[in-house]
C-alpha positions in Angstrom: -18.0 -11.1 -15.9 -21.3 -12.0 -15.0 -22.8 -13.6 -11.9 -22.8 -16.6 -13.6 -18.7 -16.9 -14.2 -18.5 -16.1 -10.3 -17.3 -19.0 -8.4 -17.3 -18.4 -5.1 -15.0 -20.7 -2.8 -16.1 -24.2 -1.7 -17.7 -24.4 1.8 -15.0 -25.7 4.4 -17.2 -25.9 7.2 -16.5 -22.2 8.6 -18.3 -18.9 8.6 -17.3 -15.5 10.2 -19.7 -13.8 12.3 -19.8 -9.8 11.0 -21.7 -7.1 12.5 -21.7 -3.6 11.6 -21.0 -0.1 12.9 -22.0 3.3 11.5 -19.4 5.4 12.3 -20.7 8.8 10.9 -23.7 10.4 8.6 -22.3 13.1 6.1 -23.8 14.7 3.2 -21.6 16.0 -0.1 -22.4 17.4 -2.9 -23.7 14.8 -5.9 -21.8 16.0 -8.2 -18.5 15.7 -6.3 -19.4 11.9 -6.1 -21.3 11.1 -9.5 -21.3 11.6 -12.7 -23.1 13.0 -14.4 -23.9 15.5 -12.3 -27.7 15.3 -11.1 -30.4 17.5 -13.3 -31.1 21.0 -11.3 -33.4 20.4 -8.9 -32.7 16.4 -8.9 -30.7 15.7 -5.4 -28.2 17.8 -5.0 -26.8 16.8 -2.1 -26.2 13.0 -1.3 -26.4 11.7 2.4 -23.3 9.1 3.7 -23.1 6.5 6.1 -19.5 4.6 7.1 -19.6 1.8 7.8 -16.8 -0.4 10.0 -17.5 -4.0 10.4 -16.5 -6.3 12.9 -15.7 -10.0 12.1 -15.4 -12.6 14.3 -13.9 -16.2 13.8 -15.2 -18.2 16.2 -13.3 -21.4 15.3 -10.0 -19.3 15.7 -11.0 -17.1 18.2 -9.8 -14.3 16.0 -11.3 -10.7 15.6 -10.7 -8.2 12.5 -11.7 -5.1 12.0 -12.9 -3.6 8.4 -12.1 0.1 8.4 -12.4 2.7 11.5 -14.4 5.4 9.9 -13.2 8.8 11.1 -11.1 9.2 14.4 -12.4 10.8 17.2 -11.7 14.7 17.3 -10.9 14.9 14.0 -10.4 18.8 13.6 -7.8 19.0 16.6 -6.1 15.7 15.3 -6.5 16.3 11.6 -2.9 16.4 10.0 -1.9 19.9 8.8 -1.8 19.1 5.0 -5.2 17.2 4.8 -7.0 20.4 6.8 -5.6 22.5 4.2 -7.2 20.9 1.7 -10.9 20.9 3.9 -10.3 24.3 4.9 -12.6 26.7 2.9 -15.3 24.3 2.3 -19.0 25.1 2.4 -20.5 23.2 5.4 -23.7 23.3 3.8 -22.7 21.6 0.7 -20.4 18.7 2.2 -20.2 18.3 6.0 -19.8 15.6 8.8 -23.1 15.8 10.8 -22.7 12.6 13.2 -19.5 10.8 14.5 -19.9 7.8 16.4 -16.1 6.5 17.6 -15.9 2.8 16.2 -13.6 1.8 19.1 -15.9 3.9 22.1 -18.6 1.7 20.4 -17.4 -1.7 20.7 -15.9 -1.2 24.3 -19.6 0.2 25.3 -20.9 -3.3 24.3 -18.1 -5.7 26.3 -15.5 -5.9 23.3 -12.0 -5.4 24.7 -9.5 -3.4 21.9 -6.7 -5.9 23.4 -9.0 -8.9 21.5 -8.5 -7.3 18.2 -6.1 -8.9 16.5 -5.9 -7.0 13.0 -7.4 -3.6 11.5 -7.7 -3.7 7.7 -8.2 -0.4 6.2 -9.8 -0.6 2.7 -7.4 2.5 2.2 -5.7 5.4 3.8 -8.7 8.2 3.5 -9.5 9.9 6.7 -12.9 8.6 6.4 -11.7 4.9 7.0 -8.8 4.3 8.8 -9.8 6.1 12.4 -7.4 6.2 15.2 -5.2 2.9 15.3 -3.6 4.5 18.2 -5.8 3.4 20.3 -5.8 -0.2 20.0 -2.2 -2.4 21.6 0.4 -2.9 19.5 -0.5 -6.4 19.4 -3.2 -5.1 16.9 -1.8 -5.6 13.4 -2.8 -3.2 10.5 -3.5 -4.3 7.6 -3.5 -2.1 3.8 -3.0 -3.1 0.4 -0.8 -3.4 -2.4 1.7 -0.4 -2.5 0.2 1.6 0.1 3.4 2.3 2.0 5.3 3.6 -0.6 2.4 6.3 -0.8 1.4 6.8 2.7 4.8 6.5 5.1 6.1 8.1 6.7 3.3 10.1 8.3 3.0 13.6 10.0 4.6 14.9 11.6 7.9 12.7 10.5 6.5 14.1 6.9 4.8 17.2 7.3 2.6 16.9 4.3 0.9 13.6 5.0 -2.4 13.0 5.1 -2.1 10.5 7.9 -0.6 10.3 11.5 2.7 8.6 12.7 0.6 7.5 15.9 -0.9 5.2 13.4 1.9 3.2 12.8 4.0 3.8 15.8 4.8 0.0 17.6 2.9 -2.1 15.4 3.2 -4.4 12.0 2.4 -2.6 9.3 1.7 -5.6 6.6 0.9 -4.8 3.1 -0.5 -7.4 1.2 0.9 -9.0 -1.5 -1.8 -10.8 -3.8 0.9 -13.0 -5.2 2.5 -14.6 -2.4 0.8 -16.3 0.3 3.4 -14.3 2.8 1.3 -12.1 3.2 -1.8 -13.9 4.7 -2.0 -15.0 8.5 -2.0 -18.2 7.8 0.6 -20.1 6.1 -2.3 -22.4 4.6 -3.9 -19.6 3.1 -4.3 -19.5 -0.7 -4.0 -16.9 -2.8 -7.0 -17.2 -6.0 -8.9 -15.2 -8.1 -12.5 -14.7 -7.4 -15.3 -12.9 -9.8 -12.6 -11.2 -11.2 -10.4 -10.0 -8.1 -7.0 -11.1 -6.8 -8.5 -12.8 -3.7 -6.3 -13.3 -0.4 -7.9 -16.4 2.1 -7.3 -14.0 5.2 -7.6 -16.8 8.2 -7.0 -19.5 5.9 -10.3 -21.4 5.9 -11.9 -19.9 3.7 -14.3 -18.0 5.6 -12.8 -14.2 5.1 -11.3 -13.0 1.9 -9.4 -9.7 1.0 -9.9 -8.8 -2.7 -8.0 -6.0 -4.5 -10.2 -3.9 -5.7 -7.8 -0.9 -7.1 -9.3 2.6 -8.6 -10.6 4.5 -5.9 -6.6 4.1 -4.9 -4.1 1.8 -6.2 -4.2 0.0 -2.9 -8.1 -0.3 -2.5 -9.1 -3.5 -1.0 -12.8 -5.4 -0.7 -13.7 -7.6 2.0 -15.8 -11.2 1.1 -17.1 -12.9 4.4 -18.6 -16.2 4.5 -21.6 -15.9 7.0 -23.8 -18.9 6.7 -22.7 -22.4 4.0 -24.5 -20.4 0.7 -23.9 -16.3 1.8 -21.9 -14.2 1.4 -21.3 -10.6 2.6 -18.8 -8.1 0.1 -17.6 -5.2 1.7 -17.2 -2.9 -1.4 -15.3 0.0 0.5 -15.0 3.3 -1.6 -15.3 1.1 -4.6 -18.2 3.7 -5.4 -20.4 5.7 -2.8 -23.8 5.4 -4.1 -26.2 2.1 -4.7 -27.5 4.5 -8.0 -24.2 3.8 -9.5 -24.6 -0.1 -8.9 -27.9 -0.1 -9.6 -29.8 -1.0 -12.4 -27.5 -3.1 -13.8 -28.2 -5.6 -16.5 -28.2 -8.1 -13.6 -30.2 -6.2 -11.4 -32.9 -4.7 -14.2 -35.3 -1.3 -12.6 -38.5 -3.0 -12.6 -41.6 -1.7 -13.3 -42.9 -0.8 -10.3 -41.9 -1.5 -6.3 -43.5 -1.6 -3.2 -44.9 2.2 -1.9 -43.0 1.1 1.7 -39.5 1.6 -0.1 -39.5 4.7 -1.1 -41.0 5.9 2.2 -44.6 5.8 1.1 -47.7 4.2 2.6 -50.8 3.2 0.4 -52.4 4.1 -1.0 -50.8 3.4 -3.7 -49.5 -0.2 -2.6 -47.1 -0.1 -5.3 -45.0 2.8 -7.4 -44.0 3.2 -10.9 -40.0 4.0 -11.7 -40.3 4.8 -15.4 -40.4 8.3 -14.6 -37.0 8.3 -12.5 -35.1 7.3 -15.4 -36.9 10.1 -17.6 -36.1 12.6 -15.0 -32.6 11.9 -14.5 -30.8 11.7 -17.3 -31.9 12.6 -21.0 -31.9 9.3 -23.7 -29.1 6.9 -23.7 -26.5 7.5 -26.6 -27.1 3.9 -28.0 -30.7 4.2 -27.5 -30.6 1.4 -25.1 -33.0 0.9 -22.0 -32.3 2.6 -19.4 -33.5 -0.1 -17.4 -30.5 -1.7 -17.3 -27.9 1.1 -16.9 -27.2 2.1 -13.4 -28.1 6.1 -13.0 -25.0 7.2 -12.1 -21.4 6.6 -13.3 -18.2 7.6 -11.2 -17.1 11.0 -10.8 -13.5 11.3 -12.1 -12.4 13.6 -9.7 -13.1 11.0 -6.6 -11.3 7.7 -8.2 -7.1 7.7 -8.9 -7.6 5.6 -11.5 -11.1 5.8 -13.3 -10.9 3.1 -15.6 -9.7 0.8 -13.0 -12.4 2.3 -10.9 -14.8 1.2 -13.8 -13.2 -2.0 -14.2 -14.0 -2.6 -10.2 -17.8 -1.7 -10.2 -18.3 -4.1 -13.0 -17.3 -6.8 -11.4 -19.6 -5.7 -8.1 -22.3 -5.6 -10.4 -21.5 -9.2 -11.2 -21.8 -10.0 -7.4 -24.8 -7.5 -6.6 -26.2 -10.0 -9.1 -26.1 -13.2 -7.1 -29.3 -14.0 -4.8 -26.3 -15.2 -2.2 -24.2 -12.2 -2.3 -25.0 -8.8 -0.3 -23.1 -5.8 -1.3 -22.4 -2.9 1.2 -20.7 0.2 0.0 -18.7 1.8 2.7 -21.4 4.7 2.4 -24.4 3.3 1.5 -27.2 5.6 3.5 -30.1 3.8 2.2 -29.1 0.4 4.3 -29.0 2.4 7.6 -32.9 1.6 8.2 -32.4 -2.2 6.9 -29.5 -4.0 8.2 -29.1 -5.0 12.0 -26.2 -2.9 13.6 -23.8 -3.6 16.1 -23.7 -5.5 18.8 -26.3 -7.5 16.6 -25.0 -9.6 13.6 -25.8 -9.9 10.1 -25.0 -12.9 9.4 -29.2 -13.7 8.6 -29.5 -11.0 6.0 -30.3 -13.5 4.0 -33.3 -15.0 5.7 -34.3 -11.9 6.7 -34.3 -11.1 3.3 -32.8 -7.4 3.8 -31.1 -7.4 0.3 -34.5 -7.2 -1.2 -35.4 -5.0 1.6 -32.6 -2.6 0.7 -31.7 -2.8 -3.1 -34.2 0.0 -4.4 -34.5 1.7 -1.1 -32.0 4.0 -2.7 -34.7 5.5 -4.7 -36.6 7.6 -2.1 -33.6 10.0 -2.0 -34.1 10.0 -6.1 -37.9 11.1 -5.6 -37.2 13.2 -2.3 -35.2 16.1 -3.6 
């Protein structure tokens, strides 16, 4: 797959608006989420955004929410089983530093949870699915492929689930079925294939598009939003967790040199050099290839259910990160948090404002920082 054999879906004459929410900033160990493991002395420790985006129909007058990031008092609501597995952790090695409730936030800026029709979690980590219970039962949630069969019932009905009964209590609970167009909201949606991924038409005008995107979980889904007639935004989830392991790609090449400003610098110099980052990080590539085009970072095996789907997944984003009219956000992508617009602005004019450009090596100054 390359950005070339990406067709993306004719324009139909609608666009979603989607704005974005940071819902926490964390910081893990590297080597818990990349592989190989960083050098000594070569960031240890990665910083994490989490991201929840709101988007808006306006020609259906319909609002969907991507992800909740974590729920509000999350070590008094925290299912038994999942705080088991947290408890004995080193708060100085992975920790939660900031939560900012995704659902406080959009009722501080005028949005009423009753005008939400449908939450669709990327997948059933604590990290993303927040507190559904706090939205009306009119609010549909939405997971992917086989989800329920792994999730349900949840605590306390089983006391070693990860998530909470409250959850699901008094709502519809629809699992998506990438083969049947059942499982859309609109009976004139189509079901297609798209760079690579089963692709769901959501509202059925082609403006908002559920891909399954499986190996972080089996039911691991990826958002494509329409926000102007040539861009596109792709919600990549937990399809990785670091811009170093989309980036270089042989789509996206390290050049030689970029602007001092990105990597936190002011001149002079007006400009940097990255050979030395690839030296640094890892030692020579096996087939003696440039580095230039191999992304630093692979997955780590431990943080995907499935690796090689995993793989299979951020190859195709790599395809996508490759088109001038597609931007790629990571569910926790730290390096955008000084680029993008946040909520209650929009980003639908990333493009114009040319933040992809802004952002795509901005990764970097965490490489040279630690």
């Amino acid at each position: 797959m390359t950005p070339e054999d990406i067709h993306l879906p004719p324009y139909q004459g609608h666009c979603v608006k989607v704005s974005v929410i940071n819902g926490s900033k964390a910081h893990m160990l590297a080597e818990m989420l990349v592989a190989p493991a960083p050098r000594d002395g070569w960031q240890k420790h990665m910083k994490l955004a989490n991201y929840s985006f709101l988007i808006e129909s306006p020609d259906l007058g319909k609002k969907v929410l991507f992800d909740l990031a974590f729920m509000k008092d999350l070590d008094d609501r925290m299912p038994p089983a999942l705080k088991a597995l947290f408890a004995g952790g080193n708060e100085a090695d992975s920790g939660v530093d900031e939560v900012h409730d995704v659902p406080e936030t959009l009722q501080a800026h005028g949005v009423d949870l009753a005008g939400i029709d449908a939450v669709v979690w990327s997948h059933g980590h604590i990290d993303h699915v927040g507190d559904p219970s706090v939205f009306p039962p009119s609010t549909e949630l939405v997971v992917g492929p086989g989800f329920k069969a792994s999730y349900l019932p949840g605590y306390p009905t089983n006391p070693e689930a990860f998530l909470l009964d409250s959850a699901f209590e008094g709502r519809s609970v629809r699992e998506l079925d990438f083969e049947s167009s059942s499982s859309s909201s609109s009976s004139s949606s189509i079901i297609t294939t798209i760079g690579g991924f089963p692709a769901l038409d959501f509202f059925g005008d082609g403006s908002f598009w559920l891909l399954h995107a499986p190996g972080h979980t089996g039911h691991h889904l990826a958002g494509l939003c329409r926000t102007t007639e040539d861009s596109w935004i792709l919600l990549g989830g937990d399809a990785c967790h670091n811009a170093a392991q989309l980036r270089p790609s042989e789509y996206r090449p390290l050049p030689e040199s970029v602007p001092a400003a990105v990597l936190g610098k002011r001149p002079p110099p007006d400009w940097c050099s990255c050979a030395h980052l690839s030296r640094m990080l890892h030692p020579p590539h096996p087939q003696g290839q440039s580095l230039a085009g191999s992304s630093f970072y692979g997955l780590a095996p431990g943080m995907h259910d499935d690796l090689a789907a995993a793989e299979g997944t951020v190859d195709k984003l790599k395809a996508f990160d490759g088109r001038d009219d597609v931007l790629v956000v990571i569910a926790h992508d730290a390096s955008l948090l000084e680029v993008l617009d946040f909520f209650p602005q929009s980003l639908n004019a990333w493009r114009s404002n040319d933040w992809a450009a802004q952002g795509r090596w901005r990764f970097l100054r965490d490489l040279e920082s630690t």
